[in-house]
ZAMARGU-4260 file (C-alpha; in steps of 0.2 Angstrom, whole numbers, plus 5000, padded with zeros to 4 digits):
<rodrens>
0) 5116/5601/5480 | 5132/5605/5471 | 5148/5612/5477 | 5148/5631/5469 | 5165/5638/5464
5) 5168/5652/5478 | 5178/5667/5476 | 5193/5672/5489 | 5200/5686/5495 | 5212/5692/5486
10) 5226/5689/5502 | 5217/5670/5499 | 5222/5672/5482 | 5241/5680/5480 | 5243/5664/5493
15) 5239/5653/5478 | 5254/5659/5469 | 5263/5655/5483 | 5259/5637/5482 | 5260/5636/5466
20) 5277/5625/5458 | 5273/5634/5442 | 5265/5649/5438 | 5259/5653/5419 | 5262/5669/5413
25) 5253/5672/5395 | 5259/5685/5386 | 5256/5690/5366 | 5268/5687/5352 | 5273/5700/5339
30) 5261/5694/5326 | 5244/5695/5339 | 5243/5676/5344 | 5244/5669/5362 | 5258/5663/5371
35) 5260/5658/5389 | 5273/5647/5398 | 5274/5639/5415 | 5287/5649/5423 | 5294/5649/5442
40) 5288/5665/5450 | 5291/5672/5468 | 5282/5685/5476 | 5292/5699/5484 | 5276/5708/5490
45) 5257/5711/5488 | 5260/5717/5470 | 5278/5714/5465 | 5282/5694/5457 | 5300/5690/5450
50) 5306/5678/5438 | 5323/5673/5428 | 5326/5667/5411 | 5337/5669/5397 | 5344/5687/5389
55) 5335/5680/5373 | 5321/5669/5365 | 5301/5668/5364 | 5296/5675/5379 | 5309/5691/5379
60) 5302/5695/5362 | 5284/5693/5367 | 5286/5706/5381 | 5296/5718/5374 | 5282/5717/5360
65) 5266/5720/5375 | 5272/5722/5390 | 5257/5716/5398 | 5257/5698/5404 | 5242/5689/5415
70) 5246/5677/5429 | 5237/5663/5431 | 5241/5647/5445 | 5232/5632/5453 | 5237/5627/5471
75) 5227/5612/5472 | 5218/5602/5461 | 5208/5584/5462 | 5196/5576/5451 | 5180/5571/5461
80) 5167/5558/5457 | 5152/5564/5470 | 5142/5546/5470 | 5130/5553/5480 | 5124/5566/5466
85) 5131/5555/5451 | 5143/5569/5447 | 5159/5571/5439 | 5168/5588/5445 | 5185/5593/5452
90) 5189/5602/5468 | 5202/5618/5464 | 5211/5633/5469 | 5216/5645/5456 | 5221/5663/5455
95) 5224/5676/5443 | 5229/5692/5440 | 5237/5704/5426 | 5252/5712/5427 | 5264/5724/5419
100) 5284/5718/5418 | 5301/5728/5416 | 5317/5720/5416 | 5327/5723/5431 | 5344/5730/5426
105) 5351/5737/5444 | 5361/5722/5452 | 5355/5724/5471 | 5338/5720/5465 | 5343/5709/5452
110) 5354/5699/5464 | 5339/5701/5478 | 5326/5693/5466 | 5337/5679/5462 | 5341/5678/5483
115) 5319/5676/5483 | 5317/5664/5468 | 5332/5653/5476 | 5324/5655/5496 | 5309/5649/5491
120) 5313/5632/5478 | 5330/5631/5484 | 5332/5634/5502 | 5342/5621/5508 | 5357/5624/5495
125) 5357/5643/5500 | 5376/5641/5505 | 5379/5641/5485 | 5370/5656/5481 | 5385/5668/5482
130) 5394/5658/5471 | 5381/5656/5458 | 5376/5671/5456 | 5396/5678/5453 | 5395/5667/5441
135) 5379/5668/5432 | 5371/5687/5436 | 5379/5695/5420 | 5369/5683/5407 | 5354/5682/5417
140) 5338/5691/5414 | 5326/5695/5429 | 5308/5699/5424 | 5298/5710/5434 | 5277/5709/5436
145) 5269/5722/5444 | 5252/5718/5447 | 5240/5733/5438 | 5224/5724/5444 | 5220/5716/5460
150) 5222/5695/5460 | 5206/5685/5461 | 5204/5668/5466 | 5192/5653/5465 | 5189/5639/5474
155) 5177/5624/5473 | 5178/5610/5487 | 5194/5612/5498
</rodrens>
């Protein structure tokens, strides 16, 4: 008998973001196509993600065009040849969720989503955050998701 993709929770699944290096955020350009990008997302809470990225560009036009993006990640993944079954499948975790984004303008959360992002890929160089961000906090733009539905989750295998 197969392995059936299994839905989690969604506390299993907000945890896939977590793990996740890269989260894709897909968003919709000006002219109606698709566009999504792996991006570097920290969760602050159950329904509040963070990311930086330049004041201008692709992905500054798409939002400000829809500002409704959708999040999806994948914590682990592993192809699997089951011999027993003679079955090629993968084993996977994977969330998703939809989301609304703002562009944060006050500098205390500014500064505290860039103190989240760094904590989390960066921590063992925290003793340069100060610095960096004097330097860097004008030209920099923090995104904001809020998540309008509930994340959802799938697993198969681990």
């Amino acid at each position: 008998m197969r392995k059936a993709s299994r839905k989690l929770s969604e506390v299993e699944a907000l945890e896939i973001f977590d793990r996740a290096p890269y989260v894709t955020v897909s968003m919709t350009r000006v002219d109606g196509s698709p566009y999504g990008v792996p991006l570097s997302l920290v969760r602050a809470n159950e329904t509040t993600f963070y990311f930086h990225c330049a004041p201008e560009g692709e992905k500054i036009d798409c939002m400000k065009a829809n500002p409704i993006v959708s999040l999806s990640a994948v914590s682990r993944c592993k192809p699997v040849y089951e011999e027993e079954k003679n079955n090629f499948t993968e084993y996977y975790r994977s969330a998703i969720a939809l989301g609304r984004i703002s562009f944060v303008e006050e500098k205390e959360e500014k500064i505290h989503a860039l103190r989240l992002l760094c904590e989390r890929f960066l921590p063992n160089h925290m003793e340069h955050f100060q610095t960096a961000v004097e330097r860097s906090l004008e030209r920099t733009t923090i995104v904001k998701v809020m998540l309008i539905e509930e994340a959802v989750g799938k697993h198969k295998g681990f």
